[in-house]
GUDO-56313 format. One record per atom (N, C-alpha, C, O): residue in one letter; x, z, y. Coordinates in steps of 0.001 Angstrom, whole numbers, plus 500000, padded with zeros to 6 digits. Atoms other than C-alpha are relative to their C-alpha. Layout:
REM residues N
aXZY/...
***
This chain:
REM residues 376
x499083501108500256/x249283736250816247/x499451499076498928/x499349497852499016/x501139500708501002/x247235735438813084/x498896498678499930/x498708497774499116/x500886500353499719/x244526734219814809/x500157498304500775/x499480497286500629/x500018500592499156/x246365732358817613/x501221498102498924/x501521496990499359/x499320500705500590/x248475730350814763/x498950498995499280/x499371497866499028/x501202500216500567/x245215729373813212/x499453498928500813/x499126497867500281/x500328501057498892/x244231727413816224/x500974498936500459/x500835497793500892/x498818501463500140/x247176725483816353/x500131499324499127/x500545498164499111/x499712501213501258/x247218724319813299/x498389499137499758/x498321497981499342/x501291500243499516/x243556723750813769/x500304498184501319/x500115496979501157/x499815501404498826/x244381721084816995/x500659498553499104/x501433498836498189/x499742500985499924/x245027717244816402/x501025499501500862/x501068499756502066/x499188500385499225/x247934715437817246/x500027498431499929/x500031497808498867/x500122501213500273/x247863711889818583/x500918499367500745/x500872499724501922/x499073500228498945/x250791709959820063/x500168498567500309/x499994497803499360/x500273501590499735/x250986706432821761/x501730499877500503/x502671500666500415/x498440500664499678/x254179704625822990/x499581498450501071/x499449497262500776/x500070501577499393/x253584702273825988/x501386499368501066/x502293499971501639/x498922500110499204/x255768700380827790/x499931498831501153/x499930497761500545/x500427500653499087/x255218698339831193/x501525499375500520/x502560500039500569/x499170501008499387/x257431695223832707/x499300499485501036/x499727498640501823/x501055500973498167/x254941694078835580/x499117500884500475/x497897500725500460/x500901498998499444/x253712696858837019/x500968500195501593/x500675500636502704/x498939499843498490/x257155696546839431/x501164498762499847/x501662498408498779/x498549500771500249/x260002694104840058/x501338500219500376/x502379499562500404/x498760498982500254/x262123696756840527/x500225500783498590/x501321501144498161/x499808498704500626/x261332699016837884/x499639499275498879/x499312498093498986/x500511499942501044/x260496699252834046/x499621501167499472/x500273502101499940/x500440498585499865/x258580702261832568/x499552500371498646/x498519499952498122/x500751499298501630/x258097704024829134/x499635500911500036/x500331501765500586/x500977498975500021/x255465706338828595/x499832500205498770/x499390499383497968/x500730499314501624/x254988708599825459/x499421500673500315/x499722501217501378/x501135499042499854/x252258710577825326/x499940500706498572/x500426500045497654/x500518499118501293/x251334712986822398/x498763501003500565/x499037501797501466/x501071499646499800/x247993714300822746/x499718501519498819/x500141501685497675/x500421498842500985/x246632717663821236/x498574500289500046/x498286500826501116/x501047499725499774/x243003718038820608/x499648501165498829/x499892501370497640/x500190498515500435/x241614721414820290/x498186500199500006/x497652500025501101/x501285499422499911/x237941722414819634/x499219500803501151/x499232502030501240/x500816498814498958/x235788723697822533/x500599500607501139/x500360501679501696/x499814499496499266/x237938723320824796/x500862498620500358/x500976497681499571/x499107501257499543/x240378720741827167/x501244499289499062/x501984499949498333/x499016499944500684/x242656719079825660/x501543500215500397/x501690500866501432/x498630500066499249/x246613718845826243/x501016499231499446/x501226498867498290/x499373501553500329/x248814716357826350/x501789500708500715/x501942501526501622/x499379499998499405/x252402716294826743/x501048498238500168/x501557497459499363/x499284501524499673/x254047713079828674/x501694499901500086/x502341500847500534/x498650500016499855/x257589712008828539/x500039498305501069/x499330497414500600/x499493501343499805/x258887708638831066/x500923499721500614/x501502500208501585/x498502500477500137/x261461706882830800/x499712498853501645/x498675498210501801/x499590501101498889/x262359704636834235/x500836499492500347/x501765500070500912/x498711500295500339/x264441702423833999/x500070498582501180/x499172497745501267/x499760500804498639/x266025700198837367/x500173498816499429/x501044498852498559/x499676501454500970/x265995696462835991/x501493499595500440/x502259499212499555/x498910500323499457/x269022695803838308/x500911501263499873/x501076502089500771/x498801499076500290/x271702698025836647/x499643500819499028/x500458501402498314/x500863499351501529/x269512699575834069/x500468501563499832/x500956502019498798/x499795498535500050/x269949703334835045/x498681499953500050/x497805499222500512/x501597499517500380/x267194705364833736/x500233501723500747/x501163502463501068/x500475498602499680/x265392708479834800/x499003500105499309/x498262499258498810/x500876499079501380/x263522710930832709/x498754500887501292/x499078501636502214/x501178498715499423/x259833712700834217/x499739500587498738/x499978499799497823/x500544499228501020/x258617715184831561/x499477501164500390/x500005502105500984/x500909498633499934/x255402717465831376/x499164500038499111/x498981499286498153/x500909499975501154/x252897718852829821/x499181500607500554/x499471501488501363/x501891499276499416/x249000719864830663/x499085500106499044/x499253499552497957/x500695499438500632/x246496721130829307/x498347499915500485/x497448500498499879/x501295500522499305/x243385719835831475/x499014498979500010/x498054498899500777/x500399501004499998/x242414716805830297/x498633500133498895/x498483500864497917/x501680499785500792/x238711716401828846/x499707498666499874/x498544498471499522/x500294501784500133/x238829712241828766/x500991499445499169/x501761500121498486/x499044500588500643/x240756709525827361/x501301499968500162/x502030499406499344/x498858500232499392/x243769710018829490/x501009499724499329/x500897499880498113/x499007500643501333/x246965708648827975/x499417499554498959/x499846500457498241/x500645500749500958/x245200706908825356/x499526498866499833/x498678498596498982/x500343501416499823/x244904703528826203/x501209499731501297/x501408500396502314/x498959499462498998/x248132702018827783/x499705498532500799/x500589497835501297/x500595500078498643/x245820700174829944/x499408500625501012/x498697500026501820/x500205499195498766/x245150702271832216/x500847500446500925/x501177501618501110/x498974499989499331/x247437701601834500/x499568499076501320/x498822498100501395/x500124501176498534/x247642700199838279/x501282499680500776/x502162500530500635/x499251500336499238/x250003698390840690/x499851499965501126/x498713499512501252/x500366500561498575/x249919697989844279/x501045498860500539/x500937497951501363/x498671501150499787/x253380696171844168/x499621498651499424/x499430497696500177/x500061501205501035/x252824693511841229/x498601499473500455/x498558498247500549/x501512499773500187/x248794693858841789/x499400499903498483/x498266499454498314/x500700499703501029/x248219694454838254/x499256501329499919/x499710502471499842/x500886498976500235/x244883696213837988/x499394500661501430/x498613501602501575/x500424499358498759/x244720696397841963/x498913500828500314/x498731502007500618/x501738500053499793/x240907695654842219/x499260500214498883/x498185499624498775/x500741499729500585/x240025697305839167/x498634500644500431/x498431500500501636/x501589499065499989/x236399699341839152/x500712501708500223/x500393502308499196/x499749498123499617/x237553703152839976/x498507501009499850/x497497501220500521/x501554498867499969/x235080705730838568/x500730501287500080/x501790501511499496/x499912498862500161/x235229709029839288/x501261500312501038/x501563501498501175/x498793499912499181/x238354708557841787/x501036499480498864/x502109498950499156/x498787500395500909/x240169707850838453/x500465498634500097/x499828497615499829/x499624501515499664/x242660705115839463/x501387500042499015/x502449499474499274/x498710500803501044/x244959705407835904/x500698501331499714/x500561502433500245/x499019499513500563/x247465706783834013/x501104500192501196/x501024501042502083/x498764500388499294/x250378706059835827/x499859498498501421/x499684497372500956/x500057500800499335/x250262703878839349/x501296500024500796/x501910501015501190/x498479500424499242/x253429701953841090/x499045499961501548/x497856499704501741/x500373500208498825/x253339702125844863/x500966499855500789/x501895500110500023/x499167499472498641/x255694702238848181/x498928501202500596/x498112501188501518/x501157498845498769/x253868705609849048/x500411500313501014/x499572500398501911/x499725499702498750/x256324706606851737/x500662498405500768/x501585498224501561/x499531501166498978/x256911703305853147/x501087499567499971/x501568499042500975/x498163500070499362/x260564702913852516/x500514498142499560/x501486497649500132/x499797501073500559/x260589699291850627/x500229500404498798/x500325499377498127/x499774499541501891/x261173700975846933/x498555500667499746/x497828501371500447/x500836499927500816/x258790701198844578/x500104501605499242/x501042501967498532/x500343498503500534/x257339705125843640/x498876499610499211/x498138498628499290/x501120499669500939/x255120705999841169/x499119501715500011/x499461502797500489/x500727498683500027/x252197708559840331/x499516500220498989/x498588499513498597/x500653499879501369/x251574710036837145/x498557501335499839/x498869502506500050/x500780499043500135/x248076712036836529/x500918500658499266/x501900500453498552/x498996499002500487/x248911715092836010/x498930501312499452/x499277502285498783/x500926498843500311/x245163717159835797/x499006499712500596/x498832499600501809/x501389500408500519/x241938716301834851/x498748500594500622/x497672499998500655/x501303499206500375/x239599718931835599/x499129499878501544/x497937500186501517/x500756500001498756/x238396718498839302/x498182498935499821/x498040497958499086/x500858500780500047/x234886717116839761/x500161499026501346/x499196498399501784/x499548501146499030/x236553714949842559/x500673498869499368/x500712497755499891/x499136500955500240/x238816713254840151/x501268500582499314/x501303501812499349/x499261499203500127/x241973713968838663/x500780500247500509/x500137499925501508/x499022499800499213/x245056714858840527/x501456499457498887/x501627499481497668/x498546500701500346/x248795713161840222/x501033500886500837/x501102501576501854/x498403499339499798/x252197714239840162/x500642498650501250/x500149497545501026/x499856501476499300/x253751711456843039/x501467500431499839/x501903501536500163/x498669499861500010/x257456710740842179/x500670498838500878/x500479497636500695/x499570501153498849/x259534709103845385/x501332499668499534/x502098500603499298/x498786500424500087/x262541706923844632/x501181500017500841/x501021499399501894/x499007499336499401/x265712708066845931/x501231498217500104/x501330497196499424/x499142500985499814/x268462705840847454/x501115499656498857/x501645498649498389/x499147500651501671/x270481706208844467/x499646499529498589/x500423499167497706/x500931500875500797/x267678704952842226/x499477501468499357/x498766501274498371/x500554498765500639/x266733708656841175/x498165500085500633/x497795499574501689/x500962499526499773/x263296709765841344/x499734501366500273/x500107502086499346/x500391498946500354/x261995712943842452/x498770500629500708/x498856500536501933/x500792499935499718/x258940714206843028/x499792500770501043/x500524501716501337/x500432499528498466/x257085715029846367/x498968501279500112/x497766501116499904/x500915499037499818/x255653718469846980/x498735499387500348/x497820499097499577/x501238500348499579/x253243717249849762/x499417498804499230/x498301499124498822/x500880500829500613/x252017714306848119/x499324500923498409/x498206501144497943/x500337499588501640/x251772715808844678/x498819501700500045/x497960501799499169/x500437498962499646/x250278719510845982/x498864499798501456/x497897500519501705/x500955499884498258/x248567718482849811/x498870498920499372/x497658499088499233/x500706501701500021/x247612714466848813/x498715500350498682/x497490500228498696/x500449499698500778/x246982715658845511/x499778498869498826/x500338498674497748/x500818500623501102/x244298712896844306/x500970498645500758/x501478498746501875/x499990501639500059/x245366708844844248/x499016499428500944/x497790499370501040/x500462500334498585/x245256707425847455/x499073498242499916/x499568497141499674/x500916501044500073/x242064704964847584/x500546498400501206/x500056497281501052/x499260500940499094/x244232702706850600/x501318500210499998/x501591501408499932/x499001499807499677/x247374702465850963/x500678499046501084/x501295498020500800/x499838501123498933/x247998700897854435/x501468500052500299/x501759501212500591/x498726500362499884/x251842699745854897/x500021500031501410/x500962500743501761/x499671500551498727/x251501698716858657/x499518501277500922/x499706501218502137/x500337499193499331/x250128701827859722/x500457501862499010/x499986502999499003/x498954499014501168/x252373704200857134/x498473501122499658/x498413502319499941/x500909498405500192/x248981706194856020/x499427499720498591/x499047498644498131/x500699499730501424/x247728707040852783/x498461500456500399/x498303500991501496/x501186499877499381/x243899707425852958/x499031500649498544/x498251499903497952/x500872499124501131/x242212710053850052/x498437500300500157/x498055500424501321/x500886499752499751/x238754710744849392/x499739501103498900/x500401501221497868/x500317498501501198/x237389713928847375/x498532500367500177/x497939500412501254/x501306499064500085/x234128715478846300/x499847501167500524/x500767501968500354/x500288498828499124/x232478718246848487/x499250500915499437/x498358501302500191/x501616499574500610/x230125720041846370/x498845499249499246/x498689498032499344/x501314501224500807/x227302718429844471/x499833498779501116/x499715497762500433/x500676501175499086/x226405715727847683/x501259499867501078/x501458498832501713/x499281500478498775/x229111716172850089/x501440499448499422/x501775499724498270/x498752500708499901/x232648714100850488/x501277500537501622/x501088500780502814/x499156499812498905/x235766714788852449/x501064498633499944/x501655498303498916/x499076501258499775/x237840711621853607/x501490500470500966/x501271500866502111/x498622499683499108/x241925712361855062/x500748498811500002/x500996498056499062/x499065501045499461/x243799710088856296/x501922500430500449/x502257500845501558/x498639499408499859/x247755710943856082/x501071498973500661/x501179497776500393/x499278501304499596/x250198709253857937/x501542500712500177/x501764501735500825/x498442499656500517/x254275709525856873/x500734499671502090/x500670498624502734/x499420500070499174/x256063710220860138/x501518499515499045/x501956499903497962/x498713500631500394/x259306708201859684/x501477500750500563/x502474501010499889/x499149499108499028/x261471710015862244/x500515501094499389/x501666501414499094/x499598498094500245/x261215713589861233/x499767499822498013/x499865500776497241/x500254499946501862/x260465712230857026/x498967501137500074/x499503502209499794/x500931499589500134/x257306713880857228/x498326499581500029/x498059498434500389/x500998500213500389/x253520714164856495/x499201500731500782/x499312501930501039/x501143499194499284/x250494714686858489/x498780499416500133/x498540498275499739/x501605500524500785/x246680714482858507/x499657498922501454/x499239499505502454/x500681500251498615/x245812711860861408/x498459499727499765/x497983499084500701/x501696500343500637/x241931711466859833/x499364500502499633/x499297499993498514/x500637499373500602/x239776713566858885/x498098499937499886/x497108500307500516/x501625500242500288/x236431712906857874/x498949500913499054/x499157500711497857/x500699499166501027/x233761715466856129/x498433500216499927/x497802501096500513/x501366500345500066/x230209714121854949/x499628500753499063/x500240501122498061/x500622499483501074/x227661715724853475/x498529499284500253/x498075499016501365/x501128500342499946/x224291714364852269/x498932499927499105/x499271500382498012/x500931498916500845/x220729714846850565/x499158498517499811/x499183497537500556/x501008501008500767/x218397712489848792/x498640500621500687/x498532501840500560/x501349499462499724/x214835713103850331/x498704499208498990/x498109498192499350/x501346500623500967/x212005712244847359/x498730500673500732/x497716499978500668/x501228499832499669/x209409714015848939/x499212499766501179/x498112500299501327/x500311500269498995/x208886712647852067/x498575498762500177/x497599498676500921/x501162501083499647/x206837709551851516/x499580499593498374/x500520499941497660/x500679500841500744/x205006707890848605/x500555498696499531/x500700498429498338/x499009500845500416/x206887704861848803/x500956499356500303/x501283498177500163/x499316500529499574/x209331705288850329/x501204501637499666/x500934502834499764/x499197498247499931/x212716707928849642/x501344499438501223/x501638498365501750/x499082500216499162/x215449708391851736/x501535500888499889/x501398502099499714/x498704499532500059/x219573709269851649/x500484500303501524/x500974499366502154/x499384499805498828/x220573710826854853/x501249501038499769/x501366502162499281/x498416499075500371/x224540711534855038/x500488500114501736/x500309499224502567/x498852499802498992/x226684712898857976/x501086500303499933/x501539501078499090/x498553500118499917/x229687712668858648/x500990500052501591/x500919499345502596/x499238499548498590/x232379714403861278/x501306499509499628/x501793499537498498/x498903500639500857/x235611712553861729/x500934501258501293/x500464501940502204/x499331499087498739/x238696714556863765/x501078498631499725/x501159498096498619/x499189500268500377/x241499712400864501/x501057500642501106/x500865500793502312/x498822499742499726/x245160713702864930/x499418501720500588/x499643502134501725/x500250498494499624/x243652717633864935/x498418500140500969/x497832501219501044/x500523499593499156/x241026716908867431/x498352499277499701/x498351498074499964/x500758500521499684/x237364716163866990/x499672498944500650/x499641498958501881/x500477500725499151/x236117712762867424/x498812499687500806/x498536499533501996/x501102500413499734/x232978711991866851/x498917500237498601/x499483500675497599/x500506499392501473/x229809712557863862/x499190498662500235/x498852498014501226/x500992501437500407/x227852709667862332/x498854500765499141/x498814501702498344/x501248499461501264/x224614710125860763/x499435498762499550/x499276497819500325/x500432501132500867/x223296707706858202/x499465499838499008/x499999500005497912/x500742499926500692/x220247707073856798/x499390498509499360/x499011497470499901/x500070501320501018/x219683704745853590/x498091499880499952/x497532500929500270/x501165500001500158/x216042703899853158/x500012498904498122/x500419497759497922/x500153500727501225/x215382702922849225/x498096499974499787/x497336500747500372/x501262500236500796/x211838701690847347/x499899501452498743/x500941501952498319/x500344499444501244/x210516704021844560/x500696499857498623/x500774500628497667/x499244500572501271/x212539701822842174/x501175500082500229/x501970499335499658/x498319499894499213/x215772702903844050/x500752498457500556/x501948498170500511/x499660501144499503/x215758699404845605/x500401500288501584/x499642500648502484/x500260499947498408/x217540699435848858/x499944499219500887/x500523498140501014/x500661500624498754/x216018698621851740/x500572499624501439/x500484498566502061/x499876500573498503/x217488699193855093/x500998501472500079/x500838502526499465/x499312498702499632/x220178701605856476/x500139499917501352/x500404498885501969/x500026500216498336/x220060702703860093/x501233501100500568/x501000502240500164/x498939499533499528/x223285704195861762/x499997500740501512/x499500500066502415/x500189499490498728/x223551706631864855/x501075500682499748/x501374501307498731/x498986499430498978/x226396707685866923/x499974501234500509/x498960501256501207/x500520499413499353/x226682711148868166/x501169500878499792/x502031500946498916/x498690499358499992/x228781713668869641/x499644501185499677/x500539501817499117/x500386498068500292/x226970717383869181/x499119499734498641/x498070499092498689/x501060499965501331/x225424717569865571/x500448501176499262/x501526501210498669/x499304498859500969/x225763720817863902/x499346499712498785/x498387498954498646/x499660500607501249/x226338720923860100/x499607501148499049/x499963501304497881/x500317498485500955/x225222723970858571/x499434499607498802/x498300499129498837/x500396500549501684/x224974723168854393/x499108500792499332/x498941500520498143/x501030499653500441/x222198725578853934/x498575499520500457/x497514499860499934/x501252500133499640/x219721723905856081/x500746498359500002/x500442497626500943/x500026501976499567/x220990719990855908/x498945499322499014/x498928498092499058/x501081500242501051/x218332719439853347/x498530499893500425/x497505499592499814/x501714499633499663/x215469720129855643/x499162498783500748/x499431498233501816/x500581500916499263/x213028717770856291/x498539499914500106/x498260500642499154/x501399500071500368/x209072717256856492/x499680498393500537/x500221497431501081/x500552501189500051/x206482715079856211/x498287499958500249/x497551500451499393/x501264500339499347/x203159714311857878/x498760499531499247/x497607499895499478/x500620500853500857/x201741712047855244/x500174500601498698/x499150500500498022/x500206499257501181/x202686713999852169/x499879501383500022/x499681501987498968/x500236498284500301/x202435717756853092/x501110500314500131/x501298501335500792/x498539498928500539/x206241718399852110/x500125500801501646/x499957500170502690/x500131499417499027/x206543721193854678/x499508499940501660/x499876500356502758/x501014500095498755/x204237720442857127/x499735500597500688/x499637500371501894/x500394498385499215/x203271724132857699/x501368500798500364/x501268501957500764/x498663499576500669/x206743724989857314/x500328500979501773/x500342500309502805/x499851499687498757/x207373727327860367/x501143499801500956/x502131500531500872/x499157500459498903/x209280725765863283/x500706500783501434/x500318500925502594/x498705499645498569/x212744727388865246/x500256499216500928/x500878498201500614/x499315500520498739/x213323726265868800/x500205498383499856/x501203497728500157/x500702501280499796/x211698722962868362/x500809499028499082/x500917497822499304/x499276501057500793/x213904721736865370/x499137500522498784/x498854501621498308/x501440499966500755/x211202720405863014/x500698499411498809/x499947498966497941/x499387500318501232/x214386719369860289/x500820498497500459/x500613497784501442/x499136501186499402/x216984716534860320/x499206498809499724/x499545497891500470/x500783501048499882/x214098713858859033/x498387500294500271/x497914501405500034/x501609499763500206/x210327713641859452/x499780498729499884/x500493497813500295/x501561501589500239/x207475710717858489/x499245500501499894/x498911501344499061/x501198499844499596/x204772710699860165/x499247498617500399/x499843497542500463/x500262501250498785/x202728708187861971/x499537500222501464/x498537500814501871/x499113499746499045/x204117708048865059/x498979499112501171/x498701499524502297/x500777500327498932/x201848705465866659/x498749499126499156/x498470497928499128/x501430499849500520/x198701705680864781/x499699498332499595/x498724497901500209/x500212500711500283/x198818702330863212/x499903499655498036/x499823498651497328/x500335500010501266/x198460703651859741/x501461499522498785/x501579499444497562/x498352500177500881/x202274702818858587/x500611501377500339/x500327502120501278/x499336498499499749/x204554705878858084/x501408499298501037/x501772498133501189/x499020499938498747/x207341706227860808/x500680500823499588/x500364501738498828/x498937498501499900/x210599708202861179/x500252500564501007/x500202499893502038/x499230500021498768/x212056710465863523/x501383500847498922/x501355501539497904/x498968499530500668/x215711711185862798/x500819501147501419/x500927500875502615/x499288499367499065/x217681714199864433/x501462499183500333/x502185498735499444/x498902500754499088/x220513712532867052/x500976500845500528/x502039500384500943/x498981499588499066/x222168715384868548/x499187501472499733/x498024501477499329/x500463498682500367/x221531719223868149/x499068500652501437/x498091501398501503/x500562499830498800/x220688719511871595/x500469501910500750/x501306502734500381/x499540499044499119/x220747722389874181/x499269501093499448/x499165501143498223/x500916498964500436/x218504725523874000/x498192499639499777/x497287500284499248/x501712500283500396/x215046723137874276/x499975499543498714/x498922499152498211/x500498500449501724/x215972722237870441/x500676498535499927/x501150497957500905/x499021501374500253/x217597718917868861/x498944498695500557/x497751498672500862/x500469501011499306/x217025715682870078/x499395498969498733/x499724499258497582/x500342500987501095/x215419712772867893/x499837498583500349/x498968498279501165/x500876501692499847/x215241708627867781/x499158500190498807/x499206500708497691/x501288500224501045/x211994707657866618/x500452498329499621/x501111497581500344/x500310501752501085/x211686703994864093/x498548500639499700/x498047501713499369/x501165500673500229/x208612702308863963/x499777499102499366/x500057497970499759/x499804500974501714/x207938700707860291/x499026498941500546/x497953499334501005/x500239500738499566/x207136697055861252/x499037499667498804/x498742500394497855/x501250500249501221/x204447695012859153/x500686499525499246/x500049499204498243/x499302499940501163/x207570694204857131/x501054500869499179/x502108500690498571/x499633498310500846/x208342697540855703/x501579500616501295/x502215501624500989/x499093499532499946/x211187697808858388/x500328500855501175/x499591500443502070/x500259499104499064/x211873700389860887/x501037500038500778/x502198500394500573/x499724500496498245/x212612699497864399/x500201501150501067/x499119501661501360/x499923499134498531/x213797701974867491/x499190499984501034/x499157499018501796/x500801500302498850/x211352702837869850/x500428500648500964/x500145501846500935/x498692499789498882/x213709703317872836/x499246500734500906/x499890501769501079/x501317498999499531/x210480705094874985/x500313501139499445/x500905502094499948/x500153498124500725/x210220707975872646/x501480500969499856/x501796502138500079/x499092499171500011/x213340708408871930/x501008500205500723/x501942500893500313/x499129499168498637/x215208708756875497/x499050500650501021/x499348501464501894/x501112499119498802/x211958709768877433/x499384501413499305/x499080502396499980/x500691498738500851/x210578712401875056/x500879500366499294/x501149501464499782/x498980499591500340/x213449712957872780/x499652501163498843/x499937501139497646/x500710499080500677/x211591716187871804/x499362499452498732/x498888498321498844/x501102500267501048/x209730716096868048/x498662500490500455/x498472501698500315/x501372499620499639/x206179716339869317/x499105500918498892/x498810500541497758/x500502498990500518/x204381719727868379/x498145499812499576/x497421500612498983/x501132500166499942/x201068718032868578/x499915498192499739/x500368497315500474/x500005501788500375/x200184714279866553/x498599500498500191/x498051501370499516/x501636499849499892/x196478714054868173/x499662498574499666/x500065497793500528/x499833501139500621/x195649710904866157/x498602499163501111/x498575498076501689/x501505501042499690/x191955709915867498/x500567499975501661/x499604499557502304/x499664499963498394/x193694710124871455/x500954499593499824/x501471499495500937/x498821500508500377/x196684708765869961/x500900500171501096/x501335499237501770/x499342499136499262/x198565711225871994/x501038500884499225/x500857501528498192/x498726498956500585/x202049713017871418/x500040501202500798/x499611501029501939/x500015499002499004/x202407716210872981/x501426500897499333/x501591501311498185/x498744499788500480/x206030717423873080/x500071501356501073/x499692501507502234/x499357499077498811/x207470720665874284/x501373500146500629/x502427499984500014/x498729499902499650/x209949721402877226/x500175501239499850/x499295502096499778/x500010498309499126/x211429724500877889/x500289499529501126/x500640498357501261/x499826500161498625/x211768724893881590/x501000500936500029/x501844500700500894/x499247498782499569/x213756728284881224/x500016500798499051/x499044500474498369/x499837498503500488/x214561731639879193/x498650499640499668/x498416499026498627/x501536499520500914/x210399732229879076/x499020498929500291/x497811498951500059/x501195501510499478/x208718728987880271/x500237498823499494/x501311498249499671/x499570501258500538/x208260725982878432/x498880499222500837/x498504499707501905/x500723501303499336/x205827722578879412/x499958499029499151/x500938498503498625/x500497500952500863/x203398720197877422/x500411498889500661/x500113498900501855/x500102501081499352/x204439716815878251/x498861499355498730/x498543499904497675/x501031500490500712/x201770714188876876/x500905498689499832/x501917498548500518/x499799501445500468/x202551710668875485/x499463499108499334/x499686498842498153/x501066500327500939/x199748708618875052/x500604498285499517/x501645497813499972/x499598501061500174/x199777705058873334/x499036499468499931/x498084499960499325/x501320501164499593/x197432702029874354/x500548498686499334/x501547498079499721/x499663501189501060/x197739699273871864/x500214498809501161/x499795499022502299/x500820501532499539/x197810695272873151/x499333499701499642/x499263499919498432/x500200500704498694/x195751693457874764/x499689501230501365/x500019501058502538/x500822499199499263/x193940696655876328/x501103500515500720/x500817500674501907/x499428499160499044/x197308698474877578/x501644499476499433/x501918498734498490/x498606500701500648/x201135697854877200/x501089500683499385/x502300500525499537/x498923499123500783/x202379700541874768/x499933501614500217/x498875502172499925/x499850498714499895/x203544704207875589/x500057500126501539/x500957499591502186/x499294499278498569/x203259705822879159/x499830501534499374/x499149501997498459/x500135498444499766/x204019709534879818/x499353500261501169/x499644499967502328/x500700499177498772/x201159711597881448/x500559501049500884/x501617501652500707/x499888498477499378/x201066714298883839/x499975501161499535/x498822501269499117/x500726498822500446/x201017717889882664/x499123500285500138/x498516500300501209/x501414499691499565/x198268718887881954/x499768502115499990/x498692502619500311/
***
């Protein structure tokens, strides 16, 4: 008891007093805060607010207290947003943090709700308490929003009743939901779901790196569709060019989305190759003209291994679809024979039989690009 009295008297106490008139033109809102800072550890804060209806001037009381906060929170009584008034709409949002306290219509009804952070500690952001205004001007707060929604909804679309959240996945990945307020039954459900993950590639080229993210969306429970999307930056993290692909089979496995090689620098070159998937990027040169090339995985494919479009880096750094390779061959070619400037890709035919196809390339004037040979 000694010990634990010692540390309390030990903590800092700091208390503010704000009070907002244009944040609603329904509402008015006092916020006390008293802050406790403790050594070596989060701090905790407890909030009191006052809400008070301008038209008839009944008030309601929220009051809590946490213990999660590691930033400035309550401590500046700007930090605040509107979606009603638009004070602070189009502020800058770091970290997902969109405020102290934000006014909204979250369930759509024409009255003005509010959301008070409520806990700090996520590396997504912090999470809010969401309090919905009641027909008799009471407030009271919403399980699902406050427990499901959680974090401070980055959209808030009126015409299509959905709240639209985004959250951190792990060090690289993101999950995007999309909620939409059934009116009928006064309820909440996910019609959106989106869940990217993605990897910085530095070792692929010399001067060139690359951000490849995917992303699976479901809507209303059911798988739509997966995007894959790869940023191309300079050395100086200047970016360059982003190329976008469509696709319906892409598996997602977060121990191998990282894998990629490279032709021109070594990075796993030797690297030994499963059922003809040679990683979700490679650069190589692709048609022996001494510029590096990509091929990007498109689709996971069947049992002959994932599928790939190839880009072909133009003489102005930018990389072009070569529609040949990548619906006629498809395959990552097991064989770059540079001086025959020949691809040699494998099929399977079956269970124990596979088949070299060839794919040679004849520059202009002498020939007109890529044909595919005969087996040889």
């Amino acid at each position: 008891m000694k010990i634990l009295l010692l540390l309390l008297f030990a903590s800092c106490a700091f208390a503010q007093d704000c009070t907002y008139t244009n944040l609603s033109k329904q509402l008015d809102f006092t916020v006390k805060a008293k802050r406790f800072e403790y050594a070596n550890t989060s701090d905790s804060v407890d909030v009191d607010v006052t809400v008070i209806i301008k038209k008839g001037g009944r008030k309601s009381n929220v009051h809590f207290g946490t213990h999660s906060f590691y930033d400035d929170s309550y401590a500046q009584c700007g930090n605040v947003r509107s979606y009603t008034t638009g004070v602070n709409k189009d502020k800058e949002t770091l970290n997902n943090d969109y405020g102290d306290l934000i006014v909204a219509d979250f369930n759509f009804d024409g009255s003005d709700d509010f959301a008070l952070k409520y806990d700090g500690w996520s590396n997504s952001g912090p999470g809010y308490n969401f309090y919905l205004q009641q027909k008799d001007g009471s407030f009271i707060k919403d399980d699902y929003l406050s427990e499901k929604v959680f974090y401070c909804p980055e959209s808030v679309d009126a015409s299509k009743k959905e709240l639209t959240v985004s959250a951190i996945s792990g060090a690289v990945g993101m999950n995007r939901r999309t909620y939409r307020y059934d009116d009928k039954n006064k309820s909440w459900g996910i019609s959106r779901y989106e869940r990217a993950r993605g990897h910085n590639f530095t070792e692929l080229s010399n001067n060139l790196d690359f951000w490849m993210a995917i992303s699976e969306v479901e809507q209303n429970g059911n798988k739509d569709s997966v995007y894959v999307n790869v940023c191309v930056y300079d050395k100086k993290e200047n970016f360059l060019q982003a190329i976008d692909i469509a696709t319906d089979f892409y598996m997602m496995p977060l121990e191998y989305f990282g894998e990629g090689r490279s032709y021109t620098t070594g990075f796993n070159k030797d690297k030994e190759v499963m059922d003809n998937d040679y990683g979700n990027i490679i650069v190589a040169d692709l048609n022996f003209d001494g510029l590096e090339d990509l091929a990007i995985k498109r689709e996971q494919g069947g049992n002959g291994g994932p599928m790939y479009n190839f880009y072909f880096q133009d003489k102005t750094g930018r990389f072009i679809i070569n529609q040949f390779l990548s619906t006629s061959m498809g395959y990552f070619p097991y064989k770059i024979i540079t001086e025959e400037k020949t691809l040699v890709a494998k099929v399977r035919l079956n269970t124990y039989e596979s088949e070299d196809i060839y794919y040679q390339y004849t520059a202009p004037p002498k020939g007109d690009g890529w044909r595919k040979l005969n087996p040889k």
